[in-house]
C-alpha positions in Angstrom: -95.8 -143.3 2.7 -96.4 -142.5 -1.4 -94.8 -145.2 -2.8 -93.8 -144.1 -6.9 -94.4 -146.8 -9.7 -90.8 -147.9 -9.3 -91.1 -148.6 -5.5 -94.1 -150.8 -5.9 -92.3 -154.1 -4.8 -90.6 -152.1 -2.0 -94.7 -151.3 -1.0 -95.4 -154.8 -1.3 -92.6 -155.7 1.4 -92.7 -153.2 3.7 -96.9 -153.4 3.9 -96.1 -156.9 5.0 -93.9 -156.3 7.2 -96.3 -153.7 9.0 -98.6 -156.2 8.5 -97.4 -158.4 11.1 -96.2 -155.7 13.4 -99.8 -155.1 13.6 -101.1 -158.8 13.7 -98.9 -159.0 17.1 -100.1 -155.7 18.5 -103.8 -157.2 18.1 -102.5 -160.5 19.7 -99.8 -159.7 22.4 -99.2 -163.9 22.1 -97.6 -163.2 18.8 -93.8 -163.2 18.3 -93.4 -161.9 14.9 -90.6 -160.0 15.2 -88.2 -162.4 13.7 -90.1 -162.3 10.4 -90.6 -158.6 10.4 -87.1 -158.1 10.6 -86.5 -160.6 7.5 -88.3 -158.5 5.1 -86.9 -155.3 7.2 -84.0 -156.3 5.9 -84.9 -157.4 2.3 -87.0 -154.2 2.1 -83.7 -152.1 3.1 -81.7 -154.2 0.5 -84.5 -153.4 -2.2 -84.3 -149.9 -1.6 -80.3 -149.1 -1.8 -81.2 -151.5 -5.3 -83.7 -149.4 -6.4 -81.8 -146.2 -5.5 -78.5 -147.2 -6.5 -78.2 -146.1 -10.2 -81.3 -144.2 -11.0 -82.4 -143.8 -14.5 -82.8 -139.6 -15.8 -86.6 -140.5 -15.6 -86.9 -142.1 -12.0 -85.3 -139.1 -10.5 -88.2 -137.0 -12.2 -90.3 -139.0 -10.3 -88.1 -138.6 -7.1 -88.1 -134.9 -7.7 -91.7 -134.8 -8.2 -92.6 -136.9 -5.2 -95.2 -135.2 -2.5 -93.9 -136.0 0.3 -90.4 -134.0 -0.5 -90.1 -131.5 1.8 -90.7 -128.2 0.3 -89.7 -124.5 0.6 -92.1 -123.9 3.4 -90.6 -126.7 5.3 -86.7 -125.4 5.0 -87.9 -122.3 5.9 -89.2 -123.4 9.0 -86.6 -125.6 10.0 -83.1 -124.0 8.5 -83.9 -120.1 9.5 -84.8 -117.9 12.7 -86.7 -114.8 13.0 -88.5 -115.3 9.6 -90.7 -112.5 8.4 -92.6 -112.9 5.5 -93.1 -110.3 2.7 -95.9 -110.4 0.6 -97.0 -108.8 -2.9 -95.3 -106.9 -6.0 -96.8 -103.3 -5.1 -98.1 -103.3 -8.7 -100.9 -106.5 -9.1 -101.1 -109.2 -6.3 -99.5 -111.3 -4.3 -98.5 -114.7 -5.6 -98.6 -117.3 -3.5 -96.3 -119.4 -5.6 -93.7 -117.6 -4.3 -93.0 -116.9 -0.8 -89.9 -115.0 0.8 -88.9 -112.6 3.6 -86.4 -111.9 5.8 -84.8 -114.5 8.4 -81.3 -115.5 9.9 -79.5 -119.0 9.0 -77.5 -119.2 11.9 -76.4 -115.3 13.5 -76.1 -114.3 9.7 -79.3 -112.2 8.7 -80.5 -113.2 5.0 -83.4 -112.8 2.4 -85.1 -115.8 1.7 -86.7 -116.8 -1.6 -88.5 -119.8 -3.0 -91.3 -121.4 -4.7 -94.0 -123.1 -2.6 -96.1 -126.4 -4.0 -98.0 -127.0 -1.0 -98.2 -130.0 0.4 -101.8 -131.1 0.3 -104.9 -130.8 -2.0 -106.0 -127.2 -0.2 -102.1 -125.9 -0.5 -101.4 -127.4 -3.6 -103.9 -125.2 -5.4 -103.5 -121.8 -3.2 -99.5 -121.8 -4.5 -100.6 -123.4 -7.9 -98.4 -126.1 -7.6 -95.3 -123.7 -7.7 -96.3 -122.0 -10.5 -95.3 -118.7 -10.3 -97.2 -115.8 -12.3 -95.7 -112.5 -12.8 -96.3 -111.1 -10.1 -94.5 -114.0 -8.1 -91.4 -112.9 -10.2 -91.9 -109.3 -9.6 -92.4 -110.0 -5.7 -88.9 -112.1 -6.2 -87.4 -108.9 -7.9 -88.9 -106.2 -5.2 -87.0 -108.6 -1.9 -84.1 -108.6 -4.3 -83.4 -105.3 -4.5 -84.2 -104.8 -0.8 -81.4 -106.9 0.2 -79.2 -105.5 -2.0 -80.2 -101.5 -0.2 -79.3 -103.3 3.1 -76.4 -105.8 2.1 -78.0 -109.1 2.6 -77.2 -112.0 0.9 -80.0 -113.8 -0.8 -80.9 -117.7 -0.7 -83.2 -118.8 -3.7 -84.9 -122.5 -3.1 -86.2 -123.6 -6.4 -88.8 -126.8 -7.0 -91.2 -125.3 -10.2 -92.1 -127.4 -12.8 -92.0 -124.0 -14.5 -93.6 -120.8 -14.9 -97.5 -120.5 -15.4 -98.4 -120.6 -18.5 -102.3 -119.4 -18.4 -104.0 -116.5 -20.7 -103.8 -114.7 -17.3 -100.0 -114.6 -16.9 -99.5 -114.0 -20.5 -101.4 -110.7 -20.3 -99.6 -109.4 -17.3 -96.5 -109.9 -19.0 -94.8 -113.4 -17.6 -91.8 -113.4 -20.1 -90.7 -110.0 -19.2 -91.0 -110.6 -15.4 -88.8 -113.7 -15.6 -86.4 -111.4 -18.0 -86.2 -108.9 -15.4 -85.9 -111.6 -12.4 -83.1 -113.4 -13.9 -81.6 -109.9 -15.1 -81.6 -108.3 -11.1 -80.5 -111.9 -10.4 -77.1 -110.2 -12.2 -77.4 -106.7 -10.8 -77.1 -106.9 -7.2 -74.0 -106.7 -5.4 -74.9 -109.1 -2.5 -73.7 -113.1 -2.7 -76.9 -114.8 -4.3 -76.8 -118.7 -3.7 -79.4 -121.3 -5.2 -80.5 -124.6 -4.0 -82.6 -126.9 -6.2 -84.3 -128.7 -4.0 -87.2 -130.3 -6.2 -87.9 -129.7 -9.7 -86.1 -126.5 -11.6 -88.0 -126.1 -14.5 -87.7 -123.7 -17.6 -87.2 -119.8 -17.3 -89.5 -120.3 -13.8 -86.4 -122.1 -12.5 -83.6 -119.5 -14.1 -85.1 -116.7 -13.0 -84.1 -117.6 -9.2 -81.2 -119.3 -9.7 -78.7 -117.3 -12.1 -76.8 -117.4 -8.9 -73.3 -116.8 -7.8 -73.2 -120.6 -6.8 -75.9 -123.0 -7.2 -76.4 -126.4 -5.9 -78.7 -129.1 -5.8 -80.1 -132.1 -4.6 -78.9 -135.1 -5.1 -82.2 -136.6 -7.0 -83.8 -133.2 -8.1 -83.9 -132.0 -11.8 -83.4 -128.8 -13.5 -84.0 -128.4 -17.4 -85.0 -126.1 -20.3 -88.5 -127.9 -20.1 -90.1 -131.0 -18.5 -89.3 -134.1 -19.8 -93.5 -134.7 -20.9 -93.3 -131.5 -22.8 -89.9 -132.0 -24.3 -91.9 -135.5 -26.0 -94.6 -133.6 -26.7 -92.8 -131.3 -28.9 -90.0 -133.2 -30.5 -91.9 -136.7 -30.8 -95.5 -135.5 -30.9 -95.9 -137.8 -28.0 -95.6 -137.4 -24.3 -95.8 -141.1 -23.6 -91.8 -140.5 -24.6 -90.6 -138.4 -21.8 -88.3 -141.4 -20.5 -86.5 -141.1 -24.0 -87.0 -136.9 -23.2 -85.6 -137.1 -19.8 -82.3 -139.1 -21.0 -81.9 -136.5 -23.7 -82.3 -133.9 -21.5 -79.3 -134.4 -19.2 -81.1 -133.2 -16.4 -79.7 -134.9 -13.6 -77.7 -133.4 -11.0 -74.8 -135.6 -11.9 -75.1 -134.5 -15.7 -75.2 -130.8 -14.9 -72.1 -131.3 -12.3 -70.4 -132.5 -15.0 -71.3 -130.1 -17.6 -70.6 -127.0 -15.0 -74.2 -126.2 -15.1 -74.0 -126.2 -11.6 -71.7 -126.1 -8.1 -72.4 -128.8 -5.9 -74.3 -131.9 -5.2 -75.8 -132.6 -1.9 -76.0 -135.8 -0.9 -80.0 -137.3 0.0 -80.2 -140.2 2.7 -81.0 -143.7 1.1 -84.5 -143.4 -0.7 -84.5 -139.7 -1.3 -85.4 -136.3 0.9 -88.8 -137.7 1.4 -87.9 -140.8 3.7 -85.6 -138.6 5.5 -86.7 -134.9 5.8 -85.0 -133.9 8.8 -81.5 -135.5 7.3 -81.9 -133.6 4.0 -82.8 -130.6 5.5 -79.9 -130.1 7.6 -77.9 -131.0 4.7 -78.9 -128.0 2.4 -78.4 -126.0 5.6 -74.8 -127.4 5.4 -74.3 -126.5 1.9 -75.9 -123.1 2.5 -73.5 -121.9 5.3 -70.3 -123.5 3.3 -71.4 -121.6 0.4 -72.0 -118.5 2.0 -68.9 -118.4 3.9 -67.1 -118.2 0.5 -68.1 -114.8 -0.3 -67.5 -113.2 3.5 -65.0 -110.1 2.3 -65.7 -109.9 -1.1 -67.3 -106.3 -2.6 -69.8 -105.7 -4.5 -67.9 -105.6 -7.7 -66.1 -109.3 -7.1 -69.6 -110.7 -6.4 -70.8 -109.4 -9.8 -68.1 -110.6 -11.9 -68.2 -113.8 -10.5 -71.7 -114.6 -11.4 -71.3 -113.0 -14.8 -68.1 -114.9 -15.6 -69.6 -118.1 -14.2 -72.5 -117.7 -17.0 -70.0 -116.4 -19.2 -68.3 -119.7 -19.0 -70.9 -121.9 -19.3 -71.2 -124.6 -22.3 -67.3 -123.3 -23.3 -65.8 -126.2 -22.9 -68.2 -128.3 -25.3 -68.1 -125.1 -27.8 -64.5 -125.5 -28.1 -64.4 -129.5 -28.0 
């Protein structure tokens, strides 16, 4: 377990608790279990404490935290018959961004997402979900192919943001984000969003200009990370807590603002302490959200993702 600054005297509990588990497995004469279960039990009251009213900045943290599952791992668990498709016809393939065809139940789909990785080797081969432009392009291409064959597109987004090396720049990032989030518009098949991490900047908009969009109940999405919101406005990053407030980032902030859908609910201590639960919750929320659009054409889907962006901030404008 990767315990986050905030959790360090939930470390400190539980490591003693595991402590003695193990003391009594090396000595079968041991009964410890009375103990263990004390600081179970404190260690299980710390952590609905801890998680209980987290601050914007702590659920950056959360959002960021590697054990989260990721795309790959909703992929593999939520969908059937999944088949891969790779590169933009034009420069590369981005590993950033993976996506192919699958089923989510008997109901055949597109699949889209970014990719972090999940260990050292991972984490650089999908450049920590950074997607360049041919990642965006790639999104684009499966786009339009589900929209020639009438499937509906899922979009799981956890960036911090698009890349920003020379690299990227020279291939034309900001237009391939422009064009992503425009087809995002264009097609005619239901396009639903899940953030299930981080949703950062344009990297983030560009896959989730959706017809409904949802996220996690301790991810973030914003117009830029909290470090380089400091950065800019304060000329500090060590700031980003003040940032991150500012920001209204949080899934309950956007709720509120109509930013977004739905929240789904996390078990007790985030996605990463239990993956399986969250998981099958965003294949819930997936299948409910779906199921809104069964009958509608073409036209009824568009309109109701313009109007939904449309609509967006009117109420404050007004106010």
């Amino acid at each position: 377990m990767n315990y986050l600054e905030f959790e360090k005297p939930l470390a400190e509990i539980e490591g003693k608790a595991e402590e003695l588990r193990a003391l009594a497995r090396a000595n079968e004469e041991m009964d410890v279990e009375q103990e263990a279960a004390a600081l179970d039990k404190k260690a299980a009251d710390l952590l609905r404490d801890l998680y209980k009213n987290l601050s914007p900045w702590r659920k950056c943290q959360v959002a960021r935290h590697p054990d989260r599952p990721h795309c790959r791992d909703y992929i593999e668990a939520l969908f059937t018959e999944y088949t891969p498709l790779a590169g933009d016809r034009n420069f590369a393939d981005d590993h950033a961004v993976m996506g192919g065809l699958a089923r989510l139940g008997d109901r055949p789909i597109m699949v889209i997402g970014h990719e972090k990785g999940h260990d050292t080797k991972t984490r650089i081969e999908r450049n920590f979900g950074m997607a360049r432009p041919e990642g965006y392009r790639k999104a684009i291409r499966l786009m339009e192919l589900a929209d020639k064959f009438k499937l509906p597109v899922i979009t799981l987004v956890d960036t911090p943001g698009a890349y920003p090396g020379k690299g990227a720049e020279e291939r034309g990032q900001s237009e391939a984000i422009a064009r992503s989030t425009q087809k995002c518009l264009e097609i005619g098949v239901p396009l639903i969003s899940v953030i299930i991490g981080e949703g950062g900047s344009g990297g983030a908009v560009a896959f989730a200009t959706a017809n409904r969009v949802a996220m996690l109940e301790h991810s973030v999405y914003s117009v830029i990370s909290p470090e380089g919101c400091a950065s800019i406005l304060w000329k500090d990053a060590e700031k980003m807590r003040e940032a991150a407030e500012a920001l209204r980032l949080t899934a309950q902030d956007l709720k509120k603002l109509g930013v977004i859908d739905q929240i789904i609910d996390e078990p007790l201590g985030g996605a990463q302490r239990g993956r399986k639960a969250a998981i099958a919750s965003v294949g819930k929320a997936l299948e409910a959200m779906l199921a809104e659009f069964d009958g509608k054409d073409r036209k009824a889907l568009i309109k109701d993702r313009r109007e939904k962006f449309l609509k967006m901030g009117a109420k404050g404008l007004a106010a």
